[in-house]
RODREN-270147 format. One record per residue (C-alpha): residue number from 0; x, y, z. Coordinates in Angstrom, 1 decimal, padded with zeros to 4 digits, always signed. Example, Ala and Ser with C-alpha at 12.3 -4.5 7.8 and 13.67 -1.06 7.14 Angstrom:
[node 0; [+012.3; -004.5; +007.8]]
[node 1; [+013.7; -001.1; +007.1]]
end
This chain:
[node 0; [+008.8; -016.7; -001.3]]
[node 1; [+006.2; -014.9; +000.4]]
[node 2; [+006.3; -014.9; +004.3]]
[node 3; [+003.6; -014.1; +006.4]]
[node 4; [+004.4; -013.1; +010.5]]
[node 5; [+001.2; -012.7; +012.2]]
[node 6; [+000.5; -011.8; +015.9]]
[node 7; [-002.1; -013.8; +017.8]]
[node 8; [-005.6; -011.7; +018.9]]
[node 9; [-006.0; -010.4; +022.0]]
[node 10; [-006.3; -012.1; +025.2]]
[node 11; [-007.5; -011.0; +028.9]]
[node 12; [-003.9; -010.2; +029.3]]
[node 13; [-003.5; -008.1; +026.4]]
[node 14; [-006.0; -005.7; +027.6]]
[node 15; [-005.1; -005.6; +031.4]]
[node 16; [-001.5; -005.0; +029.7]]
[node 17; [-000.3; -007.9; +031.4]]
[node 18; [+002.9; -010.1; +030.2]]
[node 19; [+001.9; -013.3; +028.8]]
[node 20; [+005.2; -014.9; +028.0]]
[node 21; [+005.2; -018.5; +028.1]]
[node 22; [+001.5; -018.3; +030.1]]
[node 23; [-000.8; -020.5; +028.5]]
[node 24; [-003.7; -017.9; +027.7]]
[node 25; [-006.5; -018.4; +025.4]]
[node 26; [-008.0; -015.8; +023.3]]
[node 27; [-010.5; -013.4; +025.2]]
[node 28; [-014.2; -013.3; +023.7]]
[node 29; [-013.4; -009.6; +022.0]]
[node 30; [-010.1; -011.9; +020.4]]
[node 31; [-012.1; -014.4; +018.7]]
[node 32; [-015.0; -011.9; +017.5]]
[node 33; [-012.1; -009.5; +016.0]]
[node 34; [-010.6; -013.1; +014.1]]
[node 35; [-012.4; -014.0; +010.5]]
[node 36; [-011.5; -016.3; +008.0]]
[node 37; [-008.3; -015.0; +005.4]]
[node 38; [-009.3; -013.8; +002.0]]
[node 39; [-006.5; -017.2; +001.4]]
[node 40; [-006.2; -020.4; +003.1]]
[node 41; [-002.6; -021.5; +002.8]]
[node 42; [-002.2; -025.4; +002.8]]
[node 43; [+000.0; -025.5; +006.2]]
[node 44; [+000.3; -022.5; +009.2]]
[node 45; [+003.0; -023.1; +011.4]]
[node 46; [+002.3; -021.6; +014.7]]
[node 47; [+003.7; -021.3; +018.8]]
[node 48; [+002.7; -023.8; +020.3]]
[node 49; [+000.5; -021.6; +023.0]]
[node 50; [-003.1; -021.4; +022.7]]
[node 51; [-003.7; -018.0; +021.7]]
[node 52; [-001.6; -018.5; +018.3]]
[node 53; [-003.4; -022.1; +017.8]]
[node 54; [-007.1; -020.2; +018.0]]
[node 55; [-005.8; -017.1; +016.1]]
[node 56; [-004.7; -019.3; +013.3]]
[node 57; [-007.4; -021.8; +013.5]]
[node 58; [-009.7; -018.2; +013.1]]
[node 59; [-007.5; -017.1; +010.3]]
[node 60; [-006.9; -020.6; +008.3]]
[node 61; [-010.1; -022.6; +009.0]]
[node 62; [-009.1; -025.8; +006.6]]
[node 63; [-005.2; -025.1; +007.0]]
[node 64; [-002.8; -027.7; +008.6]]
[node 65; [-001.7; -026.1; +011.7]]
[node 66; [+001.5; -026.8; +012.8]]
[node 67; [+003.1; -026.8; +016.4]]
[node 68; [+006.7; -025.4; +016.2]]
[node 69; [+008.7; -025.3; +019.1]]
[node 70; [+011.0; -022.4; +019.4]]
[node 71; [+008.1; -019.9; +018.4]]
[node 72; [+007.1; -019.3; +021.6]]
[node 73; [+006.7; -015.6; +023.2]]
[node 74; [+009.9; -014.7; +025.8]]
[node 75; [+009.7; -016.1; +029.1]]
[node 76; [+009.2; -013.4; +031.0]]
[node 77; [+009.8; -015.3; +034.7]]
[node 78; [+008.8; -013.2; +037.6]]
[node 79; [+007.2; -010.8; +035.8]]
[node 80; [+004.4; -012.9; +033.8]]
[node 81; [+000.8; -012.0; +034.9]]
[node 82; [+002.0; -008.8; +036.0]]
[node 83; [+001.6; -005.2; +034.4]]
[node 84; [+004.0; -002.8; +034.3]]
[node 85; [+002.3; -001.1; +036.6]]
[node 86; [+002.2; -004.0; +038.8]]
[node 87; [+006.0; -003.7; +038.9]]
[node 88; [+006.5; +000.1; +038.9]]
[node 89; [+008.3; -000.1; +042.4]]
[node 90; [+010.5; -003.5; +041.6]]
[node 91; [+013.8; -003.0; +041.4]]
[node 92; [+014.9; -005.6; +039.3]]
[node 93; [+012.1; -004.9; +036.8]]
[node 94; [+012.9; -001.2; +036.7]]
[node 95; [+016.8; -002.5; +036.2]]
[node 96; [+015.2; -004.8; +033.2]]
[node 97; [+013.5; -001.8; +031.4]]
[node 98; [+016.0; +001.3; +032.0]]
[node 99; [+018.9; -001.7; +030.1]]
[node 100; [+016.2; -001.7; +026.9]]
[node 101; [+014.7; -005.3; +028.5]]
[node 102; [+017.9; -007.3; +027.2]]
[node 103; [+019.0; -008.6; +030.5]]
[node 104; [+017.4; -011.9; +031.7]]
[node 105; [+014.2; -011.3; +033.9]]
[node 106; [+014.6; -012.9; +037.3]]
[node 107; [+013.9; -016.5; +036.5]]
[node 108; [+013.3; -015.8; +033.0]]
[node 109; [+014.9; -015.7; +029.3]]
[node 110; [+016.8; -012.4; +028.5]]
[node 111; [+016.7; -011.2; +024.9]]
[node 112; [+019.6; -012.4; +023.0]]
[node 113; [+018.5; -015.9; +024.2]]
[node 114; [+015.3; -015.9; +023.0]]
[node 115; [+016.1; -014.0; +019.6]]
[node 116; [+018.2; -017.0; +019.3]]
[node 117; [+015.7; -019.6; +019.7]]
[node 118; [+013.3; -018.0; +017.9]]
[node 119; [+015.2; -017.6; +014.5]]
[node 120; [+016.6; -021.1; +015.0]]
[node 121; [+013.2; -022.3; +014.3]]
[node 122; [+012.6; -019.5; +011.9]]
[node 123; [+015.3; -020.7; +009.9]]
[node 124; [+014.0; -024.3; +009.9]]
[node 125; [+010.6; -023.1; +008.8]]
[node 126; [+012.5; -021.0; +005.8]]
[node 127; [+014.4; -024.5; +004.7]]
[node 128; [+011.2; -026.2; +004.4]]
[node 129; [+008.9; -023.8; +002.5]]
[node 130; [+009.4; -022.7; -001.2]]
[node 131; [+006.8; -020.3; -002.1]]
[node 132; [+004.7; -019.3; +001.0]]
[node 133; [+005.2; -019.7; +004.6]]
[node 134; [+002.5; -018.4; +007.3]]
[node 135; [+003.3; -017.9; +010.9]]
[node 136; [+001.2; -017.2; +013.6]]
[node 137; [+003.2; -016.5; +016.9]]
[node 138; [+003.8; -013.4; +019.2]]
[node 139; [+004.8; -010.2; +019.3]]
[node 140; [+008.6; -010.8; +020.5]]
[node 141; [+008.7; -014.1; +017.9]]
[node 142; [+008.4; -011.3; +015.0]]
[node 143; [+010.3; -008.5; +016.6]]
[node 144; [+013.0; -011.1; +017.2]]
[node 145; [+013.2; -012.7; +013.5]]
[node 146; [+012.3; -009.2; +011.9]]
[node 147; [+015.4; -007.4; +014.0]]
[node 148; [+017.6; -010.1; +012.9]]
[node 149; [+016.5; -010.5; +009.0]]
[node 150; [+014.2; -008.0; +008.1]]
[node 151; [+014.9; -004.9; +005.9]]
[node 152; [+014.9; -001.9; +005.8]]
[node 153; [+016.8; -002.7; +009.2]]
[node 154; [+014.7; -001.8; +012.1]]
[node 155; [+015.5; -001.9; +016.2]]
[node 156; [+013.8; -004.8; +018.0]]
[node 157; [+010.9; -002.7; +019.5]]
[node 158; [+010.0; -000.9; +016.0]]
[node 159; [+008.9; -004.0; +014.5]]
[node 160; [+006.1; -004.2; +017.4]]
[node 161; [+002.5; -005.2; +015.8]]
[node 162; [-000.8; -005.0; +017.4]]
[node 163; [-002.8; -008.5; +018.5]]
[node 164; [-004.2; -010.1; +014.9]]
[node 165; [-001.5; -007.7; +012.9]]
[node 166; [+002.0; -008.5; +011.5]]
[node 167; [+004.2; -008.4; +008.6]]
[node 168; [+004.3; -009.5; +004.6]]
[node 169; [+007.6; -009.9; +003.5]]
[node 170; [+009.5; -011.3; +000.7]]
[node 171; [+012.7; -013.7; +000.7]]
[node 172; [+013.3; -013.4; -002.6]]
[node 173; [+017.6; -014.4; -002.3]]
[node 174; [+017.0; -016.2; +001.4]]
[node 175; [+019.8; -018.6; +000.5]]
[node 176; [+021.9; -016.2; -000.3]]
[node 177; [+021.0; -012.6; +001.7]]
[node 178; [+019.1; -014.3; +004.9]]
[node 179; [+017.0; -011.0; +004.1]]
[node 180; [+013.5; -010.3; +004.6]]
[node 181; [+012.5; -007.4; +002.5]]
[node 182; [+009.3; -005.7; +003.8]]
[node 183; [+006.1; -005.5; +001.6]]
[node 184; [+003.8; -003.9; +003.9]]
[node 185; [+002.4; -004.3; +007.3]]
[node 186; [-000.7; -005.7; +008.2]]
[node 187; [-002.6; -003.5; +011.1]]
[node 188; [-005.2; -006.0; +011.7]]
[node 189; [-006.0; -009.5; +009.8]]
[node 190; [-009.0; -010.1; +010.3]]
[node 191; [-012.3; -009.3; +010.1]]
[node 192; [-012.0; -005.4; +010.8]]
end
């Protein structure tokens, strides 16, 4: 089975280098121009259920089912959402967050191993239902998440890091057996660039 993990296009956020997290932000006007139709429409897309991976997808897929999973969402990054890390050069507790490799809960937030689990829970339900193709459009921390956990060759979390409308093909050839992703090639943009 083929699997595609695709990042969402850029938002206001994404340029100020803001974190988004579980903020509701739409897609800036460079986002949607960057987005063009797929050179294939799968039947179904399952995507987060924020806005910017509905309109990415809807961009991508024009005709597709897209589906709402919950689970796929982006970490939940508490205090620190809306802010840059410039923003929060002097915090303490964010400077604490970064110098442990971000793993630690953010101050009213979700820390890492929580949300890696979350997010390949409802990877995993995806993978049961899909036999030959299965297209996600989500975040940045949904991919590194599932692609830490399952993907091969084995990468760190941050080294599977895509830019906005880029992501992974992968193929799960033994899923039933392995629980391996094995890398085809990355996608730098998918779209109309």
């Amino acid at each position: 089975m083929l699997v595609y993990l695709l990042r969402h296009g850029k938002t206001a956020w994404n340029l100020e280098g803001r974190y988004q997290g579980r903020s509701d932000i739409p897609l800036c006007e460079a986002g949607r121009e960057a987005l063009g139709p797929a050179d294939f429409v799968p039947e179904r897309v399952y995507v987060s259920p924020m806005k910017r991976a509905a309109e990415t997808a809807a961009l991508l897929f024009p005709g597709a089912l897209c589906i709402p999973v919950p689970g796929l969402e982006e970490m939940d990054f508490g205090a620190f959402e809306g802010k840059s890390f410039r923003d929060l050069a002097d915090d303490p507790a964010y400077r604490a967050w970064v110098e442990g490799n971000c793993a630690a809960p953010c101050p009213g937030g979700e820390g890492r191993k929580a949300f890696s689990r979350r997010v390949c829970a409802a990877f995993e339900r995806l993978m049961e239902r899909e036999r030959e193709k299965l297209v996600i459009v989500a975040h940045g921390g949904t991919q590194m998440a599932i692609l830490e956990q399952y993907g091969r060759p084995r990468r760190d979390y941050f080294a599977w890091q895509s830019p906005n409308a880029g992501g992974f093909l992968l193929e799960a050839e033994d899923w039933e057996n392995s629980r391996e992703l094995k890398l085809i090639r990355e996608i730098k943009t998918f779209g109309k660039d």
